[in-house]
C-alpha positions in Angstrom: 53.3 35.9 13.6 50.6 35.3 15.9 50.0 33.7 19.2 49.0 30.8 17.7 51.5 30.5 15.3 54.1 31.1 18.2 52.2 28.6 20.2 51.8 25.7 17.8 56.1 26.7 17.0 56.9 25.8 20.6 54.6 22.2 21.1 56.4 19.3 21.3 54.7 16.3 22.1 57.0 14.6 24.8 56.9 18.0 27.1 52.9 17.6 26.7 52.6 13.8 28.2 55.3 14.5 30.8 52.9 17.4 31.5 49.6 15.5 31.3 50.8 12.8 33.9 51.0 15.3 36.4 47.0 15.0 36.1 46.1 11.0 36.1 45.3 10.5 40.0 43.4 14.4 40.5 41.4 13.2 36.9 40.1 9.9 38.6 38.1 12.4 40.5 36.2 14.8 37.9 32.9 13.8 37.7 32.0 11.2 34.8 29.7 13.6 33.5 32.0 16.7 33.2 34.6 14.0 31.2 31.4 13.1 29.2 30.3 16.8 28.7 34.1 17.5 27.4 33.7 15.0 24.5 30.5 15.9 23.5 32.0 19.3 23.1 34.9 18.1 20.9 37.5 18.6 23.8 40.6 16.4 22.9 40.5 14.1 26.2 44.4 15.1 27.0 42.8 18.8 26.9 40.1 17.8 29.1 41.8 16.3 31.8 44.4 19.2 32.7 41.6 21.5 32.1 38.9 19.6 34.0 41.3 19.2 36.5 42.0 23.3 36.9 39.2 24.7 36.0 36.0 22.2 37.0 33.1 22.7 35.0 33.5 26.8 34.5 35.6 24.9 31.1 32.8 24.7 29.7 31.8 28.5 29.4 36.0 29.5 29.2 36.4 27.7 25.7 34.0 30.1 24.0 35.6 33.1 25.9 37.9 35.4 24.0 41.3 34.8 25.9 43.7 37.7 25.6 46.9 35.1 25.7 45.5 33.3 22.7 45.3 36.6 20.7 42.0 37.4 21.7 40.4 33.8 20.2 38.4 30.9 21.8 40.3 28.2 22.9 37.3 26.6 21.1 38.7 28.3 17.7 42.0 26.9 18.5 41.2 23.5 18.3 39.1 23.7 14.6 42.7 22.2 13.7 45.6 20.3 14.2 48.0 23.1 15.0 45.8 25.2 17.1 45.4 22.3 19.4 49.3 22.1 19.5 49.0 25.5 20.2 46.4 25.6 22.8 48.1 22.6 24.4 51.3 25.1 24.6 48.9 27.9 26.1 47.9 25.9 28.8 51.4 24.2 30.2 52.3 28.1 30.2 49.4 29.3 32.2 49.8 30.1 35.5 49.5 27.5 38.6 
């Protein structure tokens, strides 16, 4: 099986919004043009705004990294579909804080 497979195995959606609340008031303060930079790149705006949050702009460069934890993929490559965005959303509640 692989790490996405495992990932996309383990989302489930109400864990993810409980998650992604934990975010609103810090993502009223990412720049407008880092939230408009995120779209443009086809970053799901729930994925944009914990990792805008964490990460600041270096996002940007660390989708098109190969990440060990995802199996050696992009987190880009993760979300070419509906599972490995599940997945990816998985990844990143279990990365560290």
């Amino acid at each position: 099986m692989s790490m996405k497979d495992t990932y996309s195995s383990a989302f489930i959606q109400e864990h993810w919004d409980s998650f992604i609340r934990l975010f609103d008031e810090w993502y009223t303060r990412v720049p407008n043009e880092w939230k408009a930079d995120a779209r443009l790149k086809g970053i799901p705006d729930d994925i944009s705004k914990v990792l805008l949050c964490e990460m600041e702009d270096y996002v940007f460069k660390w989708m098109d990294k190969k990440v060990p934890a995802l199996g050696d993929q992009s987190p880009a490559s993760y979300l070419e579909t509906l599972e490995g965005g599940n997945a990816l959303r998985v990844a990143i509640m279990q990365m560290p804080r």
